[in-house]
N, C-alpha and C positions, 0 to 999 in steps of 0.2 A: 277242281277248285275254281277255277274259270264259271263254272255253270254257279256255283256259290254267289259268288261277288256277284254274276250281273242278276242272279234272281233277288239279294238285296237292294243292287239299285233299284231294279224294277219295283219291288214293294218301296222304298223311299219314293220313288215316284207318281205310284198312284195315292201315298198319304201325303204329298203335297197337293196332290192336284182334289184333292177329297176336303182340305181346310177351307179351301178358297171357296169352293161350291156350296160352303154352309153357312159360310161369313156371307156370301153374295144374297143366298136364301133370307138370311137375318136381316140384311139390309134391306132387302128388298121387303119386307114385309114392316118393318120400320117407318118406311114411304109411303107405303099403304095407310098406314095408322096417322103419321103427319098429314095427308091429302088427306083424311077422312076430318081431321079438326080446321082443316087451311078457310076450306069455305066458310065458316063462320067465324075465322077470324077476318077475313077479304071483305065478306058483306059488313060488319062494322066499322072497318076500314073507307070502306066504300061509301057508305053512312057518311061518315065525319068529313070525308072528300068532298062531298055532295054539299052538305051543311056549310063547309067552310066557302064554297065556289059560290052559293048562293049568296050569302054574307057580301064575299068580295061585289058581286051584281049590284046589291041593294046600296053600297059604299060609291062605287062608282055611277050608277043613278044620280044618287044624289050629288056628288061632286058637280056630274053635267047641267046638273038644274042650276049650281049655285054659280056655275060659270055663264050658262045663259042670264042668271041674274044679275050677275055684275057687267055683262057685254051691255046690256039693254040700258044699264044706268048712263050717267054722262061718262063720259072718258075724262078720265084723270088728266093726260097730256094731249091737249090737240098739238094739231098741227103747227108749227112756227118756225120763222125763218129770221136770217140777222138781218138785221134793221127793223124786225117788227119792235111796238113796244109791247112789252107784257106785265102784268102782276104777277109776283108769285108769292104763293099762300103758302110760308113756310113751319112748321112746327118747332117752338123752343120751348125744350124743356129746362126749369131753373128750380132745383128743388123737387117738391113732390109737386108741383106747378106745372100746367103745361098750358101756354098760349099760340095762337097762330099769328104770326107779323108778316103783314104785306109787304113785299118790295117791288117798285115798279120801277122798270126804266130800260132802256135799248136794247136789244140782247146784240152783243158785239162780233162773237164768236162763237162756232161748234168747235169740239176736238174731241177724239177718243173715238169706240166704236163698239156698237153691241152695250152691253150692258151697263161699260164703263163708260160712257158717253158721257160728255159735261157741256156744261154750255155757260157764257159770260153775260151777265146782266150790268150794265153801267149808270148811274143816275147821278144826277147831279145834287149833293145833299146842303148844309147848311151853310153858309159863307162862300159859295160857289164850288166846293170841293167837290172833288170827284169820288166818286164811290164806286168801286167793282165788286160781284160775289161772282166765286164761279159755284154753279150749283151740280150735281150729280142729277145728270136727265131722271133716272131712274129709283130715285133717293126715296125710303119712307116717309121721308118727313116731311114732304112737300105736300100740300093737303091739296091744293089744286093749283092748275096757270088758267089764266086766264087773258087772253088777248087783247088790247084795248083796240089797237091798232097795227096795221100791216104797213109796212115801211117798202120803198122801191128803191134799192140801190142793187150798185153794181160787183161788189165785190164780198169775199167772203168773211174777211176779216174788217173790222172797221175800226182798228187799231189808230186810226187816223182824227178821231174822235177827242182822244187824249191831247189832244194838242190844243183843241178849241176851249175859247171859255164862254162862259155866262150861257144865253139861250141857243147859241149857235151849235154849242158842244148836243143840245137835245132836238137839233133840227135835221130830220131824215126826210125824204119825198115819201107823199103818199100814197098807195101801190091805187090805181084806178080800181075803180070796182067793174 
């Protein structure tokens, strides 16, 4: 009876081992048939990879042109330091209206840094009052600065301004040339 049982295992054994070799065969011939469609789905893949990379080139071209065309124009912000005077050519929009209004007068103070940078403009306006704006260096709506004059002092804040009145409040040295 011994000889019974293990010539059953033995046949259970080689029908396990006889599924998996047929399933492997099916598989395997399965792959064959997906690799045989793969290439022509890769090559229009491939296609549209191409197409779209080209695109992005023609996008970026142009961006660089439009960067060299705005470098070449005048600069929006020159150069300026406190004590210089400057205009600044601010945008106010009032309604569906939009005007630009010059403001000129000492610039007093920097503070902030990187994008949030500001900076204090002081003038002397009607009845000898003082007038300050702090402006956002970096602000769209400044349409341009423009420097009238380069001021020579010693310090970085000129807080000390506020104090003075009539023409002395707008009198800073002027930076030699």
């Amino acid at each position: 009876m011994a000889d019974k049982d293990q010539d059953t295992t033995k046949q259970d054994d080689t029908a396990q081992q006889d599924e998996p070799v047929d399933e492997s065969i099916v598989e395997a011939s399965a792959q064959e048939e997906e690799a045989a469609e793969a290439p022509a789905v890769e090559t229009e893949e491939e296609k549209l990879v191409e197409v779209i990379e080209e695109k992005a080139e023609e996008e970026s071209k142009a961006a660089e042109e439009e960067l060299k065309k705005v470098s070449e124009e005048e600069p929006k912000i020159p150069e300026f330091r406190v004590g210089d005077t400057i205009r600044v050519f601010y945008k106010i929009i009032e309604g569906e209206k939009m005007r630009i209004q010059p403001f000129e007068g000492i610039v007093i103070s920097f503070r902030g840094s990187g994008v949030s940078k500001t900076f204090t403009v002081r003038r002397i306006g009607a009845d000898q009052v003082g007038v300050e704006r702090i402006l956002p260096l970096f602000s769209p709506n400044i349409e341009k600065i423009k420097v009238v004059k380069h001021g020579n002092v010693r310090r970085a804040k000129l807080f000390y301004l506020r104090n003075k009145v009539g023409r002395e409040a707008m009198r800073v040295r002027e930076a030699k040339k």
